[in-house]
N, CA, C and O atoms as CSV, one atom per row, in Angstrom:
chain,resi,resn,atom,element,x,y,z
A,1,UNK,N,N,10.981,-17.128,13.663
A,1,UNK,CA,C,10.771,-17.135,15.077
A,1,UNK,C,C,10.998,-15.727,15.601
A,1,UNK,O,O,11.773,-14.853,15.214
A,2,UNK,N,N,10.199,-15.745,16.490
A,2,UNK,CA,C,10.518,-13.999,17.066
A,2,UNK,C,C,11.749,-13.471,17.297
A,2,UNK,O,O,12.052,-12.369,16.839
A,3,UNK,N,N,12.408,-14.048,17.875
A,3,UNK,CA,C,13.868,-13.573,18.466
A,3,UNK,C,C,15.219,-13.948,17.498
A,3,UNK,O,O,16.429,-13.754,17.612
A,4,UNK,N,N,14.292,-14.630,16.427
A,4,UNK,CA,C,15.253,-15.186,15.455
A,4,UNK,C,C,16.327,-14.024,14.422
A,4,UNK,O,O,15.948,-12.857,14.519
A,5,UNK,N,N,17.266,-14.184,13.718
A,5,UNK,CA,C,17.981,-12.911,13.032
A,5,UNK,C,C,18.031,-13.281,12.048
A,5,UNK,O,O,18.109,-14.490,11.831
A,6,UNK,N,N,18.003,-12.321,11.033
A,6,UNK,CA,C,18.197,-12.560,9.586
A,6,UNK,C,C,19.020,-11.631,8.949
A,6,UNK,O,O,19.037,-10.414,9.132
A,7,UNK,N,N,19.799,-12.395,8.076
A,7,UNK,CA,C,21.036,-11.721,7.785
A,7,UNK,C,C,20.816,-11.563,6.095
A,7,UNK,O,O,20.460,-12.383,5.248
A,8,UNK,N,N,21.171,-10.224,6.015
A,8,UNK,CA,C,20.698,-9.959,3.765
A,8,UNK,C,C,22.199,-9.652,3.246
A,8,UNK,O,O,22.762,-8.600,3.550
A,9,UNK,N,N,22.867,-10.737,2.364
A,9,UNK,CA,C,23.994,-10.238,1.694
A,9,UNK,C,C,23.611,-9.965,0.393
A,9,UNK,O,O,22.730,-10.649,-0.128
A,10,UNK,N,N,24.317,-8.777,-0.393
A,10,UNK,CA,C,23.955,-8.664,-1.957
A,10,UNK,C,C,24.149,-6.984,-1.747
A,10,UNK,O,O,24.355,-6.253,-0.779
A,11,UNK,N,N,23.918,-6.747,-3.580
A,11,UNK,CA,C,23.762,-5.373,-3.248
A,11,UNK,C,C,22.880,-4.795,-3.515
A,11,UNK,O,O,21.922,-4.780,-4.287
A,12,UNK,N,N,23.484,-4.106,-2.479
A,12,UNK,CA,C,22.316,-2.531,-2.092
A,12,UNK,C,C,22.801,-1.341,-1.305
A,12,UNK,O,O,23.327,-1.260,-0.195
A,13,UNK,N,N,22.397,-0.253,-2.400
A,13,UNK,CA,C,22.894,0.871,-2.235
A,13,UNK,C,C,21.862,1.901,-1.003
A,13,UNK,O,O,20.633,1.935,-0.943
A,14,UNK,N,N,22.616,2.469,-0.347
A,14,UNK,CA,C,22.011,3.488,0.441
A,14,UNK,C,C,22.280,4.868,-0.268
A,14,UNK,O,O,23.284,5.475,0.104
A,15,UNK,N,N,21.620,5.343,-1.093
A,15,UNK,CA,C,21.181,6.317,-1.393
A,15,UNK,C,C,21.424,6.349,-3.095
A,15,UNK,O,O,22.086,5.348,-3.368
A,16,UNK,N,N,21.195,6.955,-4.046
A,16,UNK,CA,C,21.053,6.931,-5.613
A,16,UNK,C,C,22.638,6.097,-6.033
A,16,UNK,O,O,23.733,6.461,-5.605
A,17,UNK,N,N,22.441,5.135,-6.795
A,17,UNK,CA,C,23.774,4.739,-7.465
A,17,UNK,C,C,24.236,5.750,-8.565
A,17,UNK,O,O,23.547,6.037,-9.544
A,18,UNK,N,N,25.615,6.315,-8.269
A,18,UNK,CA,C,25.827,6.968,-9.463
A,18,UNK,C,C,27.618,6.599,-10.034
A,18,UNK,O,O,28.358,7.137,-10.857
A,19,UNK,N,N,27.742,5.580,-9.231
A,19,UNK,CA,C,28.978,5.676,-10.321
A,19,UNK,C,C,28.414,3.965,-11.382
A,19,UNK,O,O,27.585,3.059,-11.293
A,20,UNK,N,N,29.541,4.419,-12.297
A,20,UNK,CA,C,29.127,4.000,-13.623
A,20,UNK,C,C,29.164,1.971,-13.296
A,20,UNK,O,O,28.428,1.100,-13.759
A,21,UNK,N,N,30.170,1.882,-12.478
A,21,UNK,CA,C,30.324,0.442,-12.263
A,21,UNK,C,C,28.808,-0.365,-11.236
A,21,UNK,O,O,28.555,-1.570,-11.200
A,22,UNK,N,N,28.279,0.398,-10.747
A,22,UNK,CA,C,27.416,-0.019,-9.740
A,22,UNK,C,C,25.987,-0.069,-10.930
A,22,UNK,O,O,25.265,-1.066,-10.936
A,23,UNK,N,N,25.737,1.027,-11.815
A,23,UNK,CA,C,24.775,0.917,-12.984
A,23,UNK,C,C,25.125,-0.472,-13.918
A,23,UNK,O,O,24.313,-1.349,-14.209
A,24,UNK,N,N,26.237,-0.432,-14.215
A,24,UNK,CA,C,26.363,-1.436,-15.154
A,24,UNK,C,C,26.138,-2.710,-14.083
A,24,UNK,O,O,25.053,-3.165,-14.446
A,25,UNK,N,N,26.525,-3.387,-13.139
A,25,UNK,CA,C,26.314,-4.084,-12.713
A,25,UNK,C,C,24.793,-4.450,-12.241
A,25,UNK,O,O,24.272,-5.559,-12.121
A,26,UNK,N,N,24.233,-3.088,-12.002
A,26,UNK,CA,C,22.619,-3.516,-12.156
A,26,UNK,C,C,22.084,-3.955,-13.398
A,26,UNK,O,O,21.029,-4.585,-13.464
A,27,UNK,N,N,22.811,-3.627,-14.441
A,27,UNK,CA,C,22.273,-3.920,-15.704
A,27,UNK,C,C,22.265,-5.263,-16.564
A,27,UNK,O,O,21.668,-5.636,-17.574
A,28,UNK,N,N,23.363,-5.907,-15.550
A,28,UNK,CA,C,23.775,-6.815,-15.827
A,28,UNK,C,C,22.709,-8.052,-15.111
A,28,UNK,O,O,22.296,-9.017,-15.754
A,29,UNK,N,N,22.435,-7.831,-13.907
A,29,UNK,CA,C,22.190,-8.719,-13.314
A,29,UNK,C,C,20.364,-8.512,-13.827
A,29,UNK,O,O,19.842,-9.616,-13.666
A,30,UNK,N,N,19.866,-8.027,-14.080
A,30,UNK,CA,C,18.852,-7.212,-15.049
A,30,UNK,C,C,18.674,-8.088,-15.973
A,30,UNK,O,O,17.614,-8.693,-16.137
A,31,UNK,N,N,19.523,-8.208,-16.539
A,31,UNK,CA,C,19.476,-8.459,-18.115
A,31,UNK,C,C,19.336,-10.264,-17.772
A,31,UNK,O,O,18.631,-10.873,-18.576
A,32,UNK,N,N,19.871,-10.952,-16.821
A,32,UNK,CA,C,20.151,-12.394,-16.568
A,32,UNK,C,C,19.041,-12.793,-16.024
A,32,UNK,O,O,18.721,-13.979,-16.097
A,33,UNK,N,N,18.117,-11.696,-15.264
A,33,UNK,CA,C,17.057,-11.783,-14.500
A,33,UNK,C,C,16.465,-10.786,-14.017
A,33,UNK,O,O,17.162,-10.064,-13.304
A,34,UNK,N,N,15.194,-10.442,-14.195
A,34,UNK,CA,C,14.391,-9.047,-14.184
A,34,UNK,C,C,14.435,-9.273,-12.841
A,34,UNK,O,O,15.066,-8.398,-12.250
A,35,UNK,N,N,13.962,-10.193,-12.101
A,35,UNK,CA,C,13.827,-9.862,-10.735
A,35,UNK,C,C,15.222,-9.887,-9.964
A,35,UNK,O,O,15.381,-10.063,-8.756
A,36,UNK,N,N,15.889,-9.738,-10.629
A,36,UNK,CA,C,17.660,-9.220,-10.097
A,36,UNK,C,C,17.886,-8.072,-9.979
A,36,UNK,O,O,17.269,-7.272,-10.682
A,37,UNK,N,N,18.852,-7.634,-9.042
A,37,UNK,CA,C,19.379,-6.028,-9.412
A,37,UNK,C,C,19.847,-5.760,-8.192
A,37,UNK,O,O,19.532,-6.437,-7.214
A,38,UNK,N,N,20.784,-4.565,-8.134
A,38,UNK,CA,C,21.140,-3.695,-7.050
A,38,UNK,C,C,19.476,-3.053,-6.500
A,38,UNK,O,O,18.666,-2.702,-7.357
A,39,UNK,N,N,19.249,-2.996,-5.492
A,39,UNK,CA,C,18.438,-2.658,-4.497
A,39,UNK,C,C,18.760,-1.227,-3.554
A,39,UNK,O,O,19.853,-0.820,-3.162
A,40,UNK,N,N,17.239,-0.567,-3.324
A,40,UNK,CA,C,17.903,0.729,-2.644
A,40,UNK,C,C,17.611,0.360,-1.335
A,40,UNK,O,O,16.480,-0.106,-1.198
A,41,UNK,N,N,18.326,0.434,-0.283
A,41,UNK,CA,C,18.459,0.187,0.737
A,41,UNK,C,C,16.898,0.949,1.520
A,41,UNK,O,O,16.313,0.226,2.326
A,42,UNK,N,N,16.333,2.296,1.258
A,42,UNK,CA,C,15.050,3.224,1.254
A,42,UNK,C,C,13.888,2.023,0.655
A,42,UNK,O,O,12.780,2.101,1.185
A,43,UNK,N,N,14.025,1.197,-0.145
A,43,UNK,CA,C,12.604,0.312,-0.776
A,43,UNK,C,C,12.644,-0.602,0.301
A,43,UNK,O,O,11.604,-0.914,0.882
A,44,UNK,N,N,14.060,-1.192,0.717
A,44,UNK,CA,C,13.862,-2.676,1.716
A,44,UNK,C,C,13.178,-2.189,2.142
A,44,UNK,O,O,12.040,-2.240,1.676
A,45,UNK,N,N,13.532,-1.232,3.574
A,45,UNK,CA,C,13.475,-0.662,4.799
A,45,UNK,C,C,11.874,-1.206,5.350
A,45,UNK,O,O,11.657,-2.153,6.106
A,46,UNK,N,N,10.653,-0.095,4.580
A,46,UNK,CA,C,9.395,-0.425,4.456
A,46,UNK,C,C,8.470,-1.645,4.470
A,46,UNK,O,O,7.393,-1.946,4.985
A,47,UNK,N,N,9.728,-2.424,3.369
A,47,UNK,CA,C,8.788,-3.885,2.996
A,47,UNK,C,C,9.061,-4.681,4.440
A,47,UNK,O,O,8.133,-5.091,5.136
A,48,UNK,N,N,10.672,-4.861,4.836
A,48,UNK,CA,C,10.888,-5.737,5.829
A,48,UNK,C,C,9.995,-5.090,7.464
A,48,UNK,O,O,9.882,-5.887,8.396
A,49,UNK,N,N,9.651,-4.183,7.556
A,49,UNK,CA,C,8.876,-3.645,8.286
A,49,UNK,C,C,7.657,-4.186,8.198
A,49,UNK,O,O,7.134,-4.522,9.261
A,50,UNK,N,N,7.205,-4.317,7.428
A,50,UNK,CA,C,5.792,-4.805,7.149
A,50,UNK,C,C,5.792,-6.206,7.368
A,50,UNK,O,O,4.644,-6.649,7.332
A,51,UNK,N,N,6.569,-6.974,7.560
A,51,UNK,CA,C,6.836,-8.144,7.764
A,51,UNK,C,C,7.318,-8.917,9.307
A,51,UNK,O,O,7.297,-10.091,9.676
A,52,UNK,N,N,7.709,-7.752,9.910
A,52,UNK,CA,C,7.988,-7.466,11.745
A,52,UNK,C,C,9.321,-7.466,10.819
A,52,UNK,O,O,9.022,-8.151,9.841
A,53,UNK,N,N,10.126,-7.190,10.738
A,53,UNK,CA,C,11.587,-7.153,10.600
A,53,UNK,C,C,11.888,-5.505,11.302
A,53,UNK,O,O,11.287,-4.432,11.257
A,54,UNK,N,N,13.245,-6.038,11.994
A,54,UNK,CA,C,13.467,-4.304,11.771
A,54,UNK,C,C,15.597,-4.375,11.761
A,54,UNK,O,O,16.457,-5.167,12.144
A,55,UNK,N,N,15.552,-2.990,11.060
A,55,UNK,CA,C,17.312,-3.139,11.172
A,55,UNK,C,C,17.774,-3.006,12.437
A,55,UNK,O,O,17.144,-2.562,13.396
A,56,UNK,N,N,18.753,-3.354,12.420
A,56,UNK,CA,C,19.631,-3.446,13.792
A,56,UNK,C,C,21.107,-3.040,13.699
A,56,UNK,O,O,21.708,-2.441,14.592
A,57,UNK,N,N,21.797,-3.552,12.150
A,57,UNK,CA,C,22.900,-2.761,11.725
A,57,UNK,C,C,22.893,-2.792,10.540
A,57,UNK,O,O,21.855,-3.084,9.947
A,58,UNK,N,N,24.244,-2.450,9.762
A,58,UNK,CA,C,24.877,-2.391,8.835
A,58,UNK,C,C,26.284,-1.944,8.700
A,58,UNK,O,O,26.772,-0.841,8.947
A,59,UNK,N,N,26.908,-3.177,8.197
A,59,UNK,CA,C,28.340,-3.582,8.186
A,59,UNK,C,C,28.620,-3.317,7.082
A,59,UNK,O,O,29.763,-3.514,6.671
């Protein structure tokens, strides 16, 4: 619905993951399911746009 909100929990990184626990945990969730993983916050952005979404925050 237009005025409706949608809320995304999980992770996702805003800007390159580089410590070692945030890789392995992508690797993990990877390995259980290709279409799993830590997410870059820069790939959402675009898609949910294209969809009418737009951000509003981040907590």
């Amino acid at each position: 619905r237009p005025d409706g909100l949608f809320f995304l929990y999980g992770p996702v990184l805003d800007g390159p993951a580089s410590a070692d626990s945030n890789l392995r945990f992508d690797a993990a969730l990877r390995a259980r399911d290709p279409l799993q993983g830590v997410r870059e916050l820069a790939d959402l952005l675009p898609l949910a746009k294209a969809h009418g979404f737009e951000l509003l925050s981040i907590e």
